[in-house]
N, C-alpha and C positions, 0 to 999 in steps of 0.2 A: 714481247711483253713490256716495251718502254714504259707505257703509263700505268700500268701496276708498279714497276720495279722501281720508278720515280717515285708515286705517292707509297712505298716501304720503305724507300730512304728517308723521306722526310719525315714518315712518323719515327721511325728510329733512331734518328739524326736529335728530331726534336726531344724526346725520351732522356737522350745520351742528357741533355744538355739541361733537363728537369733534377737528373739525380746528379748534376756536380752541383746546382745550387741545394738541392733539400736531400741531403744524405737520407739513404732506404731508414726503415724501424723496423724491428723485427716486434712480433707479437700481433694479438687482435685474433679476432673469428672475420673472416670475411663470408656474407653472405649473399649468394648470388639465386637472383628469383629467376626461375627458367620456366619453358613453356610448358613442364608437366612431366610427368615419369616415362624415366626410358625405357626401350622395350626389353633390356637386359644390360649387363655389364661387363658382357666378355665383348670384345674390340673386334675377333676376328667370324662374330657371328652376323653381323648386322654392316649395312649403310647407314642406319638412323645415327642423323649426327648429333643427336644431343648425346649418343652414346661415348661420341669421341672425345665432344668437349670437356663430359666427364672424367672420364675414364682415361686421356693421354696426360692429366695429372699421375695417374698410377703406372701405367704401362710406356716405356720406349720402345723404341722401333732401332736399329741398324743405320740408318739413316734418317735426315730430317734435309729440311727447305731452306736454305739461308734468303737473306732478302729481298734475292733478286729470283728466289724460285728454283734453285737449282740443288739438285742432290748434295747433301754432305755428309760426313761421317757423325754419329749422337755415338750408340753402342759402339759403333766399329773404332776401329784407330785408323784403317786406310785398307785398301784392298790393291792389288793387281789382277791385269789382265792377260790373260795368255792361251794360246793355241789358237790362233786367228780369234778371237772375241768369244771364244767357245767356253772357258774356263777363268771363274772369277775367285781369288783368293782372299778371302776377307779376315783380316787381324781383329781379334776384340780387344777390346780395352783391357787391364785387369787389375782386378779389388774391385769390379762394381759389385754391391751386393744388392740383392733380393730384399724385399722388405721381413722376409722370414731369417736374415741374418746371414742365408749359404752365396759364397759367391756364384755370380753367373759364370757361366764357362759353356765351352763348343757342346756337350751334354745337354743342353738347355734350350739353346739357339737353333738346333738340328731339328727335334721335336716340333717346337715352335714355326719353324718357316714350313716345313711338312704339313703342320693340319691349316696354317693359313692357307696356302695352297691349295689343299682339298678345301677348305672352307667359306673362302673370303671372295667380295666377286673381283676384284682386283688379280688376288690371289690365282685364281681358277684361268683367269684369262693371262696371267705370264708361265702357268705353271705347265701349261702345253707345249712348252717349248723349256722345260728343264728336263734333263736327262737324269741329273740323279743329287743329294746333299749329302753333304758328308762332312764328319770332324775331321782337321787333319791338326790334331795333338789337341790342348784344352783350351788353348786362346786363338788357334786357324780354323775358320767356316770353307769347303769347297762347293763353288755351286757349278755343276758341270751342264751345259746349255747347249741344246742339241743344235743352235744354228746363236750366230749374233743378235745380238738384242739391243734395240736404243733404248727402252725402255725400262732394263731391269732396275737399274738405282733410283729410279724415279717412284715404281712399285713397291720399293723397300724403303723409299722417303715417305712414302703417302699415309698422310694423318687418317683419313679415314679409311673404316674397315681397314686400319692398317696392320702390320706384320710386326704384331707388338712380341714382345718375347718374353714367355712365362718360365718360371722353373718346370722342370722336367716331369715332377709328380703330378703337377696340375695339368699340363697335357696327358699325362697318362691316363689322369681320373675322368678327363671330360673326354677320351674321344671324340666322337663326331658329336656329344653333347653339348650343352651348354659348361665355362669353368664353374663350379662350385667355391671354388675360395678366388678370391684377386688381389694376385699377388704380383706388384710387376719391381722395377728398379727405378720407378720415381721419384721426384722431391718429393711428390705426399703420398702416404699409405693411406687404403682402406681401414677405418675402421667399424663403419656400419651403415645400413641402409633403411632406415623406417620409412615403408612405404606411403605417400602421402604428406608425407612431413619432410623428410631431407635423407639425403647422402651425404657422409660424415667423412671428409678425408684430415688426416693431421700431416703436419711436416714429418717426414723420414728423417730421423736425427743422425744418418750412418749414411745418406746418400752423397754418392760420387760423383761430383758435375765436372763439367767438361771445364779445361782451363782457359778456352779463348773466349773472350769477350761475348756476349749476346751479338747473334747476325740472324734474324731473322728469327724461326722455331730452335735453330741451333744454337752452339756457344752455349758459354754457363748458364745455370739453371739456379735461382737460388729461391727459396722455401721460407720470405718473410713470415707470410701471417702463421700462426699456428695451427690453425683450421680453418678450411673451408665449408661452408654447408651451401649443397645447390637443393634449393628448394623448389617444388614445383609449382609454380602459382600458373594455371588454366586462363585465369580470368586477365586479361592485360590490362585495361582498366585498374588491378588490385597490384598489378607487375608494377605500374606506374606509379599510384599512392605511393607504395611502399616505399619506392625512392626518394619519393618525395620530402615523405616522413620520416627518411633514415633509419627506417626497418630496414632496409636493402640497401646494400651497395651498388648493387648492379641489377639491372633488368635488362632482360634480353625481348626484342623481336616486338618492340613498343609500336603501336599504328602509327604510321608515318603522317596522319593528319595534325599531329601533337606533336613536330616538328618544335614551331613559334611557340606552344607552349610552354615547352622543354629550356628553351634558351630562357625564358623571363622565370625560370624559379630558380630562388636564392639558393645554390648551395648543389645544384644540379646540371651535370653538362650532357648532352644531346651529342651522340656517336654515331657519325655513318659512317657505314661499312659500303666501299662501292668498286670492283664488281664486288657481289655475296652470291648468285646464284638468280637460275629462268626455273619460273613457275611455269607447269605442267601437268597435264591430265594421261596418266601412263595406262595405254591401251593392254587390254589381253589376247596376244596375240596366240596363247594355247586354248584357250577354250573358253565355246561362248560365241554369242550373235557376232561381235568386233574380227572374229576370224576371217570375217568375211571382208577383200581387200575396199568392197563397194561403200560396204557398213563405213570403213574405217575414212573412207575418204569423204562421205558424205558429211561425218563430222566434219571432217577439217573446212569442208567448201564454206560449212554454214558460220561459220565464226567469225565474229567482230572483233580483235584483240582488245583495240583501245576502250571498250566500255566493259570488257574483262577487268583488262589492269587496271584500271581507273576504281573502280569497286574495290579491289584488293589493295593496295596501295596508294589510294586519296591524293596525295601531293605530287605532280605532275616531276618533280624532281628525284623522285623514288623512282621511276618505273621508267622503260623504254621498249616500244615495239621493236624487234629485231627476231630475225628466223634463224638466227647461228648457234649452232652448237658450242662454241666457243665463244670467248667474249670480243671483245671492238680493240680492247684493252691486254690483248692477246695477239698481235700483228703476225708472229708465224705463224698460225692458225686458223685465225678468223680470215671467211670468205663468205660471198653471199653466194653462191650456187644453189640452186633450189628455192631460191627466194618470191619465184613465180607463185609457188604454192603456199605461203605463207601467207594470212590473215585474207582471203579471199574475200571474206566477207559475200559470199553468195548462194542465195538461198534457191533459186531456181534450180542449178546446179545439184545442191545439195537434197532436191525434191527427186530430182531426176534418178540420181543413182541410185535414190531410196529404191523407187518405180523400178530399176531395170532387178533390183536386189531381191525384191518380193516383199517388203518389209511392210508387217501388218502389224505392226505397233507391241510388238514386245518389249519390255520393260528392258532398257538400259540401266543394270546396277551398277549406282555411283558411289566407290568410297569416299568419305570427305573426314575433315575437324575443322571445329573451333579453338582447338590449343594454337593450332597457326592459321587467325584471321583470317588474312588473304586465300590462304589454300577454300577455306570454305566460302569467300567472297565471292572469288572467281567462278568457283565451281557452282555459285547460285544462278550466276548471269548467263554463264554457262548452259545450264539448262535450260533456262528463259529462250536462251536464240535457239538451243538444240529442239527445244518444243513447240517452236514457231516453227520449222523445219520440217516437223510432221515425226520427231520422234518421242519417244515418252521415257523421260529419265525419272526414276528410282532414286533419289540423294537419300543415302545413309551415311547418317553424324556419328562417329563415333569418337571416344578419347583415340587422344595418336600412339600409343601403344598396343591398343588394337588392331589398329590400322595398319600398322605394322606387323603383327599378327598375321591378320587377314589377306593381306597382298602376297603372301605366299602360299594361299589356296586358290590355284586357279579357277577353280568350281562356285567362288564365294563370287567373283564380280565381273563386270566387263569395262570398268575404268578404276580408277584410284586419283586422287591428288598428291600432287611431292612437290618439291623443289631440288633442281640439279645443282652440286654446289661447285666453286670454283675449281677446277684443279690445272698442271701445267701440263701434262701430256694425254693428248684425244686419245692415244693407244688402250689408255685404261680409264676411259670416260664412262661410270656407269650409266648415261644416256643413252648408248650404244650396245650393252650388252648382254648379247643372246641369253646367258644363264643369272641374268638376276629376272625380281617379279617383272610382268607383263612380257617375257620371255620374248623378242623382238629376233627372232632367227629368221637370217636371210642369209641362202647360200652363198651371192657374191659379196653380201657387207661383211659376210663370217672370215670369208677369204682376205679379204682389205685389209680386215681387221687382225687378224693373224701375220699379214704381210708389211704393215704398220710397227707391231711389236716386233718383228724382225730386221726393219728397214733401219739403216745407221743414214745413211744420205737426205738431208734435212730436205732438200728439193722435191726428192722423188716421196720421201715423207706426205709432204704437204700434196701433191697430187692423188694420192692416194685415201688424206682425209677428203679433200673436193669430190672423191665420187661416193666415198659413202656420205658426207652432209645430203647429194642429191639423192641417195636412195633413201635418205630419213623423212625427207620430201615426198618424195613418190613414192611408196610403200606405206608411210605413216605410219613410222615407228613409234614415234609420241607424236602426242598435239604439245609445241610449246605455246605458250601465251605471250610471255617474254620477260625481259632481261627485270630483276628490282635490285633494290639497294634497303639493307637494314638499318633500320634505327636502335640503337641501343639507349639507355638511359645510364646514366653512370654520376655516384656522388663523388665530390670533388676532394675527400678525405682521402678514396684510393687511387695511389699514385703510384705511378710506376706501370699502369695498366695502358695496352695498347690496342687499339681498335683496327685487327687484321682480319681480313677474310675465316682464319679459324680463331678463334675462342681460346682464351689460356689466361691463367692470372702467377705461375712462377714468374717471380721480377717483379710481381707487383707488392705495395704497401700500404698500409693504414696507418694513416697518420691525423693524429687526433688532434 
């Protein structure tokens, strides 16, 4: 990961070196224009990351990412390891409290890592390999692990769908449901949600932050502005005004054609985020015409990437063709294997398997949106060459909370759009796995994949991602399109904010 872990230095480097000349302020509403209402606000129900970027204002995790990527202590105070990597003992912190005033304690954290588990797709795929959790007194967590894992603390670092931890009543009330109240140990509490209009979080006046330094998502956490309001604004276009005009502080996911823009107005600076995440159309591989391996590969032959990405992403400096699961920017990881089958661009091909398939022109249902541009850009061009091909795509627009919705009724569709976001360990890459939507089970990537989250040997690791990237290839588990990079719009009043692969504004300030 050198060139990730270099550009985290230097934003964090340069940061350090902004607030020893303009000391933080405390005070202000920061408002932040997002791409539209999330599909809920419990953490360990969804992959939809706008849910994260909301909601890890409110909820902690046991761990977080420092800036070079690597597991560290937020909740916990440290953990050991013992009985050959079998048994992990994790210390919490104590006096963190709850935004309900009770301190957290091992009663809390038990609950909470148990329905992530059951719940979460991160969750579900290290939770087959725990034997059992347990308090051991009020401030020791044990997690007993039926075989070693190199992956556990990276699972319990990970922002999204991450393993946030609620008080004990709130997992009780929500079982396998959604939480009802959201309550976590953050700098800022919930205090309401009007739909359409905003999500209302304020500073937590009793919260415990960490005493080292900011490193990364870790280290101190501090709660200048007083409130936050993430607003939904659909229209990007109105995302952008608003910056403009200093209705907004911040707009997320601005068309990257409006780059050059960005730089020439007074008073607003142009944020890229690069890697951020590969744009993709996630096949259904339970049920539905795409079941079929012919179906699934006649797409992939027939696709142009480049007049894809180019559509969804305009400035050739945004986007890059590449077939990797991983990023370039990810050097333990990133391999081209399977790269044969990548952007084929071939429609003969792709007539042909139709022919051997029997394919009489049944409707390919396409989920798409407009709240994320690109997702529906693509997905236009997309069907353009998939119809030249001889197939007949179905595009249905929907808001992205539906969409999200809907990608968990197998019955509803035969593709979806998404984007894959950055994370550090392929073992819990949800590109890869079998039980989130478009359900991608393959008995020997299932195997890899299980044998991945077990495997401590960084070498034999990496051999092991090389054969499922080629079965992601050959199988066509997703179609990627490929790699983009986000534009942010950001006014120059809030300071202290940093443009990371995830989303956060504790540390940041308004300064008038």
């Amino acid at each position: 990961m050198v060139r990730i872990v270099l550009a985290c230095v230097f934003v964090f480097t340069a940061a350090f070196a902004v607030h020893a000349q303009e000391p933080p302020k405390f005070g202000g509403v920061l408002k932040a224009a997002m791409i539209g209402e999330p599909p809920s606000l419990d953490l360990h129900w969804t992959t939809a990351v706008i849910v994260q970027q909301i909601t890890w204002h409110v909820y902690e995790t046991l761990y977080t990412y420092d800036k070079g990527f690597n597991p560290i202590p937020m909740l916990a105070e440290g953990h050991t390891i013992a009985d050959g990597g079998r048994r992990y003992t994790i210390r919490l912190r104590q006096g963190v409290r709850f935004h309900n005033g009770k301190e957290m304690t091992s009663a809390d954290v038990v609950p909470s890592l148990k329905r992530w588990g059951r719940m979460a797709t991160p969750g579900k795929a290290l939770w087959k390999f725990v034997e059992a959790v347990e308090a051991k007194g009020p401030y020791e967590v044990v997690i007993h692990l039926k075989e070693p894992s190199g992956s556990l603390l990276y699972g319990l670092a990970r922002p999204n769908n991450g393993a946030a931890i609620y008080p004990k009543e709130v997992m009780e009330a929500a079982g396998d449901g959604q939480v009802k109240e959201f309550i976590g140990t953050g700098p800022y509490r919930f205090i309401e949600h009007k739909p359409d209009r905003h999500i209302k979080v304020a500073r937590f006046k009793d919260y415990v932050a960490r005493p080292e330094p900011p490193d990364g998502y870790g280290g101190k956490r501090v709660a200048y502005v007083d409130e936050i309001l993430f607003i939904p604004v659909p229209d990007v276009a109105v995302r952008l005004a608003g910056v403009e005009t200093g209705e907004y502080h911040y707009g997320q996911q601005i068309k990257q054609d409006q780059y050059d823009r960005i730089k020439a107005m007074p008073g607003v600076h142009p944020r890229v985020i690069r890697p951020s995440a590969w744009s993709t159309a996630v096949i259904n591989h339970k049920q539905g015409l795409l079941t079929d391996k012919r179906l699934r590969q006649a797409v992939q032959a027939a696709l142009d990437m480049g007049p894809i990405m180019a559509a969804g992403f305009g400035h050739r400096d945004f986007y890059r063709l590449d077939g990797a699961i991983m990023f370039p920017e990810q050097p333990a990881w990133y391999t081209k294997v399977g790269f044969e089958l990548y952007n084929q661009k071939n429609k003969a091909k792709a007539q042909k398997l139709l022919k051997e398939a029997g394919y009489a022109g049944q409707p390919i249902r396409w989920i798409t949106t407009q709240e994320y541009q690109w997702m529906y850009k693509n997905a236009l061009v997309a069907k353009q060459q998939l119809e030249e091909a001889g197939f007949k795509i179905d595009l249905q627009v929907v808001d992205w909370a539906t969409l999200v919705q809907r990608r968990n009724k197998p019955e509803l569709y035969e593709v979806f759009s998404t984007g894959f976001t950055f994370g550090p360990d392929p073992a819990l890459a949800t590109s890869v796995q079998c039980n989130w939507p478009g359900w991608w089970c393959h008995e020997e990537k299932d195997r890899l994949m299980d044998a991945l989250i077990k495997e401590t040997d960084v070498k034999k690791r990496r051999v092991l991602w090389e054969r499922v990237q080629q079965l992601f290839h050959e199988d066509v588990g997703r179609i990627k399109f490929g790699d983009y990079f986000s534009l942010d719009a950001v006014r120059r009043e809030l300071k202290g904010f940093l443009s990371t692969p995830e989303l956060y504004f504790w540390n940041a300030w308004i300064d008038k």
